[in-house]
N, CA and C of each residue as an Amber inpcrd file, in Angstrom:
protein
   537
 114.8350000 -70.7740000  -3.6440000 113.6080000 -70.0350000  -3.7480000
 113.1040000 -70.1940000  -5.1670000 111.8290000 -70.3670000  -4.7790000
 111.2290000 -70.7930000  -6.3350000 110.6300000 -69.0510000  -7.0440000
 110.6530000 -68.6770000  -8.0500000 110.3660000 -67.9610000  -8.4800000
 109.7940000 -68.3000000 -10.0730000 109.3180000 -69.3530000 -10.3010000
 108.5920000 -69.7010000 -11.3290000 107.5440000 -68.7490000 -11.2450000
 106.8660000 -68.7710000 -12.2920000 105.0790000 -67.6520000 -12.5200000
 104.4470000 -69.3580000 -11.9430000 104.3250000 -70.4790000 -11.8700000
 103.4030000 -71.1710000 -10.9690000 103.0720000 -71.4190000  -9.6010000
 102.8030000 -72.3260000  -9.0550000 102.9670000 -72.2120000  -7.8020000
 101.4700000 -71.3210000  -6.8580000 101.3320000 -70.6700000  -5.5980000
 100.9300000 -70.1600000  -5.1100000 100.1930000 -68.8930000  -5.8850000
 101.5000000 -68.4860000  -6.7220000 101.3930000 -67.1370000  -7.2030000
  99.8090000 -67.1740000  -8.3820000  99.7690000 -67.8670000  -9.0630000
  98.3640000 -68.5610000  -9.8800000  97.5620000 -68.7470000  -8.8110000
  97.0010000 -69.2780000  -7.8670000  96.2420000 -70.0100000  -6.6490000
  95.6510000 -71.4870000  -7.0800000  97.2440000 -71.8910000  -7.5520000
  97.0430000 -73.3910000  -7.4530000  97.1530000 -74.2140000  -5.8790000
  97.9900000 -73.4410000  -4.8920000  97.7400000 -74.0190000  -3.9600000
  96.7040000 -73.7510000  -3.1050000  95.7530000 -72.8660000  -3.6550000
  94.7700000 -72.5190000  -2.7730000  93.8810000 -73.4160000  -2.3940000
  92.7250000 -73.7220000  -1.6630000  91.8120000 -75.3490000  -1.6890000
  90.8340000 -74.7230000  -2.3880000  90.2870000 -75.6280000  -3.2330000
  89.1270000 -75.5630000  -3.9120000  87.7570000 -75.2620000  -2.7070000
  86.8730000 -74.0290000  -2.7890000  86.0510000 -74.0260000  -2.3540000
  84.7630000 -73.5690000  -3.5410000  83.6840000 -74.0490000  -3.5220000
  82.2070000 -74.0540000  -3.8500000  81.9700000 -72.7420000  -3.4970000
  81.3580000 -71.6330000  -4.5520000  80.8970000 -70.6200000  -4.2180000
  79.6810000 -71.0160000  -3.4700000  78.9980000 -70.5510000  -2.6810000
  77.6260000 -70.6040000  -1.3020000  76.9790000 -70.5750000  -1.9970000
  76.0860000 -71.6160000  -1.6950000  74.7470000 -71.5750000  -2.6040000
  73.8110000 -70.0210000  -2.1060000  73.1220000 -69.3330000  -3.1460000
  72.3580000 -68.2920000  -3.2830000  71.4350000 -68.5990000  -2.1100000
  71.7680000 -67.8790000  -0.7150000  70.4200000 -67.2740000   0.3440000
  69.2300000 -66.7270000   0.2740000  68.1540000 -67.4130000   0.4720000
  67.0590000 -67.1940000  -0.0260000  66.9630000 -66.1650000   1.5860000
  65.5510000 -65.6950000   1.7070000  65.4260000 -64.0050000   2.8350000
  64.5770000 -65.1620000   3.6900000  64.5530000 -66.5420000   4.3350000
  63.5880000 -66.6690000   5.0110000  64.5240000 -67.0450000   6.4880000
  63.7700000 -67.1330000   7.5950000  64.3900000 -67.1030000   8.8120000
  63.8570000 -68.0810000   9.2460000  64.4280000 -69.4280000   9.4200000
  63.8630000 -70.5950000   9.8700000  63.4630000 -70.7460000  11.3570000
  63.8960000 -69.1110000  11.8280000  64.0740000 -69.3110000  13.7680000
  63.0480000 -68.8340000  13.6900000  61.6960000 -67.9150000  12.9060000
  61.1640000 -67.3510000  12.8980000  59.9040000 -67.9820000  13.2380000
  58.6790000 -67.9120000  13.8970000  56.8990000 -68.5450000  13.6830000
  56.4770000 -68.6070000  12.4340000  55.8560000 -69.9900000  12.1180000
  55.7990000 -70.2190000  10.8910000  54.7290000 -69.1120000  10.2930000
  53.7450000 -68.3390000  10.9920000  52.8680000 -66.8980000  10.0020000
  53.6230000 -66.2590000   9.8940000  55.2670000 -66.0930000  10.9380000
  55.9270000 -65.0590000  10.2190000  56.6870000 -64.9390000   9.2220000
  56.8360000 -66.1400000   8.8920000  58.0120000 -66.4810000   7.9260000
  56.6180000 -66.6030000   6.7410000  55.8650000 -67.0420000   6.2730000
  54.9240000 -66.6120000   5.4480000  54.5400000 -65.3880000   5.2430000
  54.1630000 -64.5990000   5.8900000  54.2530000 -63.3530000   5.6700000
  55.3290000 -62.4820000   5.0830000  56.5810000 -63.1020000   5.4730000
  57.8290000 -62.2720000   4.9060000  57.9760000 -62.5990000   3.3450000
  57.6570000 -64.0150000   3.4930000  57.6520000 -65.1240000   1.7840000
  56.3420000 -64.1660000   1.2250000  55.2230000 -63.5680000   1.8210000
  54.3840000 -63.3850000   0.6800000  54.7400000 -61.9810000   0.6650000
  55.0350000 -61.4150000   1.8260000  55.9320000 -59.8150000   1.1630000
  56.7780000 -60.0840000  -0.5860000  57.6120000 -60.6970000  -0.0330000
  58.8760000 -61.3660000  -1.2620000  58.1090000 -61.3210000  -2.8150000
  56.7790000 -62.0210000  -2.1290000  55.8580000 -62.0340000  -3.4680000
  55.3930000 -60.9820000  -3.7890000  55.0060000 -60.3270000  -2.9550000
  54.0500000 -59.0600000  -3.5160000  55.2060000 -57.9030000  -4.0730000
  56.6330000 -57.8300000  -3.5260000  57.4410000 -56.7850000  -4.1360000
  57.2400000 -56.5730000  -5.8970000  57.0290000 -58.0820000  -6.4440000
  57.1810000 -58.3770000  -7.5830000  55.6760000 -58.5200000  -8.4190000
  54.7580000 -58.8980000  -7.2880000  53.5560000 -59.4020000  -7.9590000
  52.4290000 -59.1900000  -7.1590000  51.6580000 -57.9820000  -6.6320000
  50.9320000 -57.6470000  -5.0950000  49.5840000 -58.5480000  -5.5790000
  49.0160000 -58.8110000  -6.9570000  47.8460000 -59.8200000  -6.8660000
  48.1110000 -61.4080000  -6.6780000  49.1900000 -61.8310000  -6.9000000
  49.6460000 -63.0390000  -6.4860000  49.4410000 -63.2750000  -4.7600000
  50.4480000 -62.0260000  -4.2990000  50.6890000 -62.0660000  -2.6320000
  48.6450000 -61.8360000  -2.1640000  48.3710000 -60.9890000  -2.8810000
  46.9270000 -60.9490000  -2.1970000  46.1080000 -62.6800000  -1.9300000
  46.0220000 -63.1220000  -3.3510000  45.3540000 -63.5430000  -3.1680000
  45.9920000 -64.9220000  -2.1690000  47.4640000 -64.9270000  -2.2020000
  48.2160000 -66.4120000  -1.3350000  47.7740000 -66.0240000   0.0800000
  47.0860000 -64.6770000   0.2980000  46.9900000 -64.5590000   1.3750000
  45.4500000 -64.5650000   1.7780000  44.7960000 -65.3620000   0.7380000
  43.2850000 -65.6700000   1.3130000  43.5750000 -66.9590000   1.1920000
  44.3270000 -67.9350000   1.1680000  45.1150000 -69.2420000   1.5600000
  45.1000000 -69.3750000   2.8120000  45.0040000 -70.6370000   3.4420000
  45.2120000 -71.0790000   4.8690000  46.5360000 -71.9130000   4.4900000
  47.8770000 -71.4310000   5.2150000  48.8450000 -72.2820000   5.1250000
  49.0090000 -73.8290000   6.0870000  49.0140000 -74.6760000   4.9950000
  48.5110000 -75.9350000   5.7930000  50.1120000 -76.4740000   6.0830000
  51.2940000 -76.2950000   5.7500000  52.9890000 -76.5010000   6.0340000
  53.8410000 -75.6680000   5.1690000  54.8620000 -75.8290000   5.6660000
  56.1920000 -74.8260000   4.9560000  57.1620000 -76.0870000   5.0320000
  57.4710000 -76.6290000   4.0920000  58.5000000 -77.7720000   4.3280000
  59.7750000 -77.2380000   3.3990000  61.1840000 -77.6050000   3.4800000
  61.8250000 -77.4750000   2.7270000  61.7320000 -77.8900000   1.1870000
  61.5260000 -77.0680000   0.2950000  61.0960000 -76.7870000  -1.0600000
  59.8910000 -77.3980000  -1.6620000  59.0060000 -76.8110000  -0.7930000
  57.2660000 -77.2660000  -0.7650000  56.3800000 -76.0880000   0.2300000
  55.9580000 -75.5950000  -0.4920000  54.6630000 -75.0080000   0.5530000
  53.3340000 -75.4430000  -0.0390000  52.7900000 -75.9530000   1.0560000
  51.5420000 -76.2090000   0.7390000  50.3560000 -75.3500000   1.8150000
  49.1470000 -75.4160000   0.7330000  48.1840000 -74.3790000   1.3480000
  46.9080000 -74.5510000   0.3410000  45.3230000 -74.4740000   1.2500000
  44.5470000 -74.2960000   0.4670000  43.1720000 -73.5240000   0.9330000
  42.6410000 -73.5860000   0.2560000  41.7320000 -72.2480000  -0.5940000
  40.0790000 -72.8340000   0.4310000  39.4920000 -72.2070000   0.7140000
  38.1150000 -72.5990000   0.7880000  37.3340000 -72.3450000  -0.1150000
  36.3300000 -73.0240000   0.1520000  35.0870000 -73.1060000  -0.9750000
  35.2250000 -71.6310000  -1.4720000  34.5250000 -70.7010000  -1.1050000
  34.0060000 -69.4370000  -1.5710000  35.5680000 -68.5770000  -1.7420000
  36.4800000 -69.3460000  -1.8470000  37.7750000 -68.0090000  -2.1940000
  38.4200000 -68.8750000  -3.7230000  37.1510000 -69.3300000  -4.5620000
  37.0470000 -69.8900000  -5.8300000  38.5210000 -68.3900000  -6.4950000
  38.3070000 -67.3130000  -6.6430000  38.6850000 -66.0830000  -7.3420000
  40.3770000 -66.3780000  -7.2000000  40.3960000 -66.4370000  -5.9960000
  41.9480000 -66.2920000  -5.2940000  42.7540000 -67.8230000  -5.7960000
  41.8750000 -68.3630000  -5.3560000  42.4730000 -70.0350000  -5.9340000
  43.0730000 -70.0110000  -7.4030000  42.0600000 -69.6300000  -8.4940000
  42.2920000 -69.7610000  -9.5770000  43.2770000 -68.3430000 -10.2120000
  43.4710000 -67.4490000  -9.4960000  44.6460000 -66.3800000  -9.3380000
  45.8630000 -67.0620000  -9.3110000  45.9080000 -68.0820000  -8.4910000
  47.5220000 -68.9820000  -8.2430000  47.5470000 -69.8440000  -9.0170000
  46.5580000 -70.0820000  -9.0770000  46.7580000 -71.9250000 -10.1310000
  46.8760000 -71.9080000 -11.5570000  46.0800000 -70.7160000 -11.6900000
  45.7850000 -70.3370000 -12.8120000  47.0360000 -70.1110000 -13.7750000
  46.7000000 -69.7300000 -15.1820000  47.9840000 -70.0150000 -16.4460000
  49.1300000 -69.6570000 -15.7880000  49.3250000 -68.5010000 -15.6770000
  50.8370000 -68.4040000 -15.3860000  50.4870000 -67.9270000 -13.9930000
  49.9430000 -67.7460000 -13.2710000  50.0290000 -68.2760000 -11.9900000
  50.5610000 -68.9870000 -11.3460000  50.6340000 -69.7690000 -11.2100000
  51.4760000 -71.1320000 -10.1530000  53.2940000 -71.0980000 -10.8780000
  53.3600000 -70.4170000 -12.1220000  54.8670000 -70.1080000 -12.3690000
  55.1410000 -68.9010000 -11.6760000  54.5880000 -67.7000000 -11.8680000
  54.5850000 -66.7490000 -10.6620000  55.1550000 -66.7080000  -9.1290000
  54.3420000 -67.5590000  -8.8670000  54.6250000 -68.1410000  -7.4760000
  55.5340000 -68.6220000  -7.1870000  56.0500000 -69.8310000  -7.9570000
  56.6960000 -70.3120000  -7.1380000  58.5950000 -69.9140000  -7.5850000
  58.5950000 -69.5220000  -8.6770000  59.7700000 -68.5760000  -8.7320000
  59.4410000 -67.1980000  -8.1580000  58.8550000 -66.7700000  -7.3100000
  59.0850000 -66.3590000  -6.7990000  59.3010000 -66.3350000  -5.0370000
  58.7030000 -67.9440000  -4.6440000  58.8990000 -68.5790000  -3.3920000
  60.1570000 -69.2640000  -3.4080000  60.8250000 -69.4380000  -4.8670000
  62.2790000 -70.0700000  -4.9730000  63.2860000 -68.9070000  -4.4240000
  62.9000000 -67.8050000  -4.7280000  63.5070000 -66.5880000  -4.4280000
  63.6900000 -66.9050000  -3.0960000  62.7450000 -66.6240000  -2.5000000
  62.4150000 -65.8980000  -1.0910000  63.1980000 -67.0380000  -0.0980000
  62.7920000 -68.7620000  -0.4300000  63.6900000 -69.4520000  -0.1480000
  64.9800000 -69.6680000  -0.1140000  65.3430000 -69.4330000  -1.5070000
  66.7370000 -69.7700000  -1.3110000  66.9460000 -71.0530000  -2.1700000
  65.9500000 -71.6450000  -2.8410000  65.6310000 -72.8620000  -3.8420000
  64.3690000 -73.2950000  -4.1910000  65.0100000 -74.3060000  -5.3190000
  63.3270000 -74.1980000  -5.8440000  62.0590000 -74.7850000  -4.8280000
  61.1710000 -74.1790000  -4.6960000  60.1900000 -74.4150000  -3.6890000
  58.7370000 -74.5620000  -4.7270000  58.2060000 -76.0280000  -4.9040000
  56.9900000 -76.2030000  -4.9870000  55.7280000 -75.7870000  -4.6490000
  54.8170000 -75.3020000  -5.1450000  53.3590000 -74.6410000  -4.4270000
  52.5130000 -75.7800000  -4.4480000  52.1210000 -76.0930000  -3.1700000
  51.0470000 -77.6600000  -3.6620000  49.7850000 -76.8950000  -3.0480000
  48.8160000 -76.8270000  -3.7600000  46.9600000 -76.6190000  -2.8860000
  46.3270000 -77.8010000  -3.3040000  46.2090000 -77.4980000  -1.6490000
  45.4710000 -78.6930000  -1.3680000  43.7940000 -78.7010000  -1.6020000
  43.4120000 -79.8400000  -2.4060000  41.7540000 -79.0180000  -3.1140000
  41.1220000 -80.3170000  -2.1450000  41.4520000 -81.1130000  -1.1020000
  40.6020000 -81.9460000  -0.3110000  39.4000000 -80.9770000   0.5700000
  38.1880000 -81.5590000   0.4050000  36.8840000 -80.9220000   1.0300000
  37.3550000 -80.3420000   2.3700000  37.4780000 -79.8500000   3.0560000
  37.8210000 -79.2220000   4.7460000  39.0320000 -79.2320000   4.6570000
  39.9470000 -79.0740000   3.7340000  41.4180000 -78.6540000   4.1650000
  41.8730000 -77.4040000   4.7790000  41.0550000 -76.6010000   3.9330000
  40.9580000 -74.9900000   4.6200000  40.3800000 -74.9590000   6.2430000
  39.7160000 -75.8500000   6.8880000  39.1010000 -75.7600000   7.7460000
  40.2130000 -75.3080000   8.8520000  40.0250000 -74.2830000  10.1670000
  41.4080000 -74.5650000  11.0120000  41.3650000 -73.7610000  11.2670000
  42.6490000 -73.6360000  11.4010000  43.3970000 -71.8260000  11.2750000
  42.9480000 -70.8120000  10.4490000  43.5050000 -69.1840000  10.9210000
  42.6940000 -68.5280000  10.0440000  43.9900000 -68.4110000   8.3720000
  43.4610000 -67.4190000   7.7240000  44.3170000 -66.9830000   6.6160000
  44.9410000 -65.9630000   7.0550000  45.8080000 -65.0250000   6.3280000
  46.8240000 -63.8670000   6.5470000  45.7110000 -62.4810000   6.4970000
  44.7520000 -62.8140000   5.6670000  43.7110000 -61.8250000   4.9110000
  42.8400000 -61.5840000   6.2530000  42.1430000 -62.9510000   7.0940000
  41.4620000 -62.7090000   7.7660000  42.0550000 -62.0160000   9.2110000
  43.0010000 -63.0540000   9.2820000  44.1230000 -61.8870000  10.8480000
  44.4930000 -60.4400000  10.3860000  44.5660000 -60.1910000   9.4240000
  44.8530000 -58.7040000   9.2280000  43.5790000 -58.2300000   9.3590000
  42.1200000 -58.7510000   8.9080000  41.0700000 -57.8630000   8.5750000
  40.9800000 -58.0970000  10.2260000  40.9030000 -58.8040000  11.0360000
  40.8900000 -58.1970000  12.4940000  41.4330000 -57.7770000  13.4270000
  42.9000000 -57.7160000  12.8510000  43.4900000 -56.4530000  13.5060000
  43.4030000 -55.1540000  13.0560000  43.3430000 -55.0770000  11.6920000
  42.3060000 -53.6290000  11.0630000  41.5900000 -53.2570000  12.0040000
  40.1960000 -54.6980000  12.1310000  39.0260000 -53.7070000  13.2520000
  39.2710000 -53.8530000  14.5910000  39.9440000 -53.7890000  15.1370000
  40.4890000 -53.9380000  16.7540000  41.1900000 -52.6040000  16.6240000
  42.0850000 -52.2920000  15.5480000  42.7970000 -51.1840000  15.3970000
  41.9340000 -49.8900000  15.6280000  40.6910000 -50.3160000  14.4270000
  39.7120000 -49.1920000  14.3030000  39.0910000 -48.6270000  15.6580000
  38.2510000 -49.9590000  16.1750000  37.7290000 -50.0590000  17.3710000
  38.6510000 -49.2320000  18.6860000  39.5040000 -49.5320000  19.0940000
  40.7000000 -48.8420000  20.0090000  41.0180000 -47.3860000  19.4210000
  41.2460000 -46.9570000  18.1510000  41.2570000 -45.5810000  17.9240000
  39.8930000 -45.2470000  18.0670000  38.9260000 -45.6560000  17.4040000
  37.6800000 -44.5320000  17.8300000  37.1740000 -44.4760000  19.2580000
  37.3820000 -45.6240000  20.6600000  37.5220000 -45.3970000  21.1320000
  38.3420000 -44.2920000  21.9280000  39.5580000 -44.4650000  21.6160000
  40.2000000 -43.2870000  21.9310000  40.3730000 -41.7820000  22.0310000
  39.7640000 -42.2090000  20.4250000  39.0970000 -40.1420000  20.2330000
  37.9430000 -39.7720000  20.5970000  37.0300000 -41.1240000  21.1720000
  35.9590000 -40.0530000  21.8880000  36.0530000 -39.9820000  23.3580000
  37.0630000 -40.5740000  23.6220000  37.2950000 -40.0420000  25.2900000
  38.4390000 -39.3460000  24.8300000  38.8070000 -38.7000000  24.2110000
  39.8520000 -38.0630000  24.1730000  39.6430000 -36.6150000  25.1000000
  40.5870000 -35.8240000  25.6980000  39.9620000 -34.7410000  26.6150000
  39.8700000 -33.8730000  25.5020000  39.9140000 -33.4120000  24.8270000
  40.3060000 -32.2810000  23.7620000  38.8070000 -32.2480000  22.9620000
  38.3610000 -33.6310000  22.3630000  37.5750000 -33.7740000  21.7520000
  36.3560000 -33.9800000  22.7870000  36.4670000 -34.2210000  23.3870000
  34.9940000 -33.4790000  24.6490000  34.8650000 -32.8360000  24.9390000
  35.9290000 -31.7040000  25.4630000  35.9050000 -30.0150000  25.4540000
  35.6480000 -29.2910000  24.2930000  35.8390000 -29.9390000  22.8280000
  35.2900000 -29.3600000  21.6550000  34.0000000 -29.8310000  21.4880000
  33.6580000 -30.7770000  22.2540000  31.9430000 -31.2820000  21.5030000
  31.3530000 -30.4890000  22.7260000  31.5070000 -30.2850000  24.4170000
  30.8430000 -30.0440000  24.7490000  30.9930000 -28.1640000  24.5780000
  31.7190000 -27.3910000  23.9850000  31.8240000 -25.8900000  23.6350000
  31.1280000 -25.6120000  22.5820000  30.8380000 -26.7100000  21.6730000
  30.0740000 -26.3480000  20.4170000  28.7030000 -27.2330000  20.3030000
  28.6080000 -28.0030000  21.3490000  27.0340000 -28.5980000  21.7180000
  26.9050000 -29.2750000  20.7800000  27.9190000 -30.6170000  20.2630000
  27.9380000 -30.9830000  19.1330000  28.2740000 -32.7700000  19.5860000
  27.5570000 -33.8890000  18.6230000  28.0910000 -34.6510000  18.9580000
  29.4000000 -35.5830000  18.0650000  29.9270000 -36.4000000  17.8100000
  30.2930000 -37.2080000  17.1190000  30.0090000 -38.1570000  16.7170000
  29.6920000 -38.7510000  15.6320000  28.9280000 -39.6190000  14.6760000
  29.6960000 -40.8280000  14.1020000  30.5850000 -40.4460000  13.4260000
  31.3680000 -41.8280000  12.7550000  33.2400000 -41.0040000  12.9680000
  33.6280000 -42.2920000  12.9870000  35.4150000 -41.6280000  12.8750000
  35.8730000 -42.6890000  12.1900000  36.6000000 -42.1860000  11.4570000
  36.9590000 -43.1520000  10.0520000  38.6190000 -42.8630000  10.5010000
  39.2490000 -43.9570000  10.1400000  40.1660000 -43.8300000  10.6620000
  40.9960000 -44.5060000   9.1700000  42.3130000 -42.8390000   9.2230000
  43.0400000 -43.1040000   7.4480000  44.1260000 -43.8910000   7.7300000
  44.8320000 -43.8320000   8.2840000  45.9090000 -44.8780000   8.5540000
  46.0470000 -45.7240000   9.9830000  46.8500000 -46.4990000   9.6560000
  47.3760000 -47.5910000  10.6070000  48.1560000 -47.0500000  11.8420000
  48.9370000 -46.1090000  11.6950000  49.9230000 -45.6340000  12.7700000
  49.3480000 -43.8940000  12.5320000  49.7320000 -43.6980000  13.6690000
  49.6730000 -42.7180000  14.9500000  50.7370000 -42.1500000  14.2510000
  49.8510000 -40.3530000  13.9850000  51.0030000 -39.4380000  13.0790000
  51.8290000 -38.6600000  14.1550000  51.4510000 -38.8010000  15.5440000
  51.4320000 -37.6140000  16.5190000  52.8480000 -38.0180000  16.7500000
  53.8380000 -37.2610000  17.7690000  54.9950000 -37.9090000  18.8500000
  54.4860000 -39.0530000  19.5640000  55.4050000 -40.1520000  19.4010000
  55.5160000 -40.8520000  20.5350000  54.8800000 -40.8750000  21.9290000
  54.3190000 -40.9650000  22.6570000  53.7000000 -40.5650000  23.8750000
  53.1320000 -39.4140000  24.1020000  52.7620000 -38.7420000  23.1260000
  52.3200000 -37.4580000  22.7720000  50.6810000 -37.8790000  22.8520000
  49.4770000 -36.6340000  23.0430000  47.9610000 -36.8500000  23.0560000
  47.1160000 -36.4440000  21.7800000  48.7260000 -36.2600000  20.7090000
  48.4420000 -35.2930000  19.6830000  47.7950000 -36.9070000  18.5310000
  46.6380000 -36.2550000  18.4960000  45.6900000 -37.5760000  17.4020000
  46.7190000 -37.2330000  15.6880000  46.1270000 -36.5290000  15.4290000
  46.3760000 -36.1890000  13.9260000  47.2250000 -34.6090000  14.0360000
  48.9450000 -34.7800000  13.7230000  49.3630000 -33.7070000  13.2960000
  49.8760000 -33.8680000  11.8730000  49.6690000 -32.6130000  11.3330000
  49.5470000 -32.2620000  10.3540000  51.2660000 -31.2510000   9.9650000
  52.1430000 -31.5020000   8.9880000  53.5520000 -31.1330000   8.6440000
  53.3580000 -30.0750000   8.5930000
């Protein structure tokens, strides 16, 4: 029996393994708007005018350590937000993050590149108004709020609507409760 201090007891016989390269947060099983969206979350934790404006971008690919994407004519503001001085360093350490390695930002400035698909900015601004649209629908057929307009001979005019989600219970008819 060996009882030297070498041997096993050091972890010389152990096998050499490579610590894992650093996991970047993106999900390759994921649709490519969703996995952009999560990458420009990543961005905005750190930098929300960066993520804004990557998100008046039309993403034209997501390739391994390259995203490319570009700007239309009239989103001149947003373009030069990314490209701009320390802009495009911004970015893309922070898309190295989100990846998992270093990842290049390429915009593409060819005439109709933007043409296509929409941006992140514009699918949100119409699910905003679809959102809007379906709640104010809702509250004026609501039964509650017709038994209050027709008891007080009153009509309803505009409904502005403050948030995104529904404060009420779950399957509940309750519009707005209040803690």
């Amino acid at each position: 029996m060996d009882t030297s201090p070498g041997g096993c007891a050091t972890g010389e016989c152990l096998p050499d393994t490579a610590p894992a390269a650093p996991r970047g947060r993106d999900d390759a099983t994921r649709p490519l708007l969703e996995r952009w969206r999560a990458a420009l979350d990543t961005v905005a934790a750190e930098s929300p005018r960066h993520s804004a404006s990557l998100k008046n971008a039309r993403l034209l690919s997501l390739r391994e350590g390259e995203v490319a994407i570009a700007f239309r004519p009239d989103a001149g503001f947003h373009r030069t937000t990314v490209t701009g001085q320390s802009g495009r360093a911004v970015v893309e350490r922070l898309l190295s993050v989100h990846f998992g390695r270093p990842t290049r930002l390429v915009v593409d400035e060819t005439p109709g590149a933007a043409t296509g698909g929409k941006t992140l900015a514009e699918l949100d601004a119409e699910a905003r108004a679809e959102h809007e649209r379906a709640t104010g629908q809702s509250v004026r057929n609501h039964p509650a709020i017709l038994a209050t307009l027709r008891v007080l001979g009153g009509e309803l005019e505009h409904i502005q609507v403050l948030e995104r989600e529904r404060t009420g219970a779950p399957g509940s008819d309750v519009i707005d409760e209040q803690p």
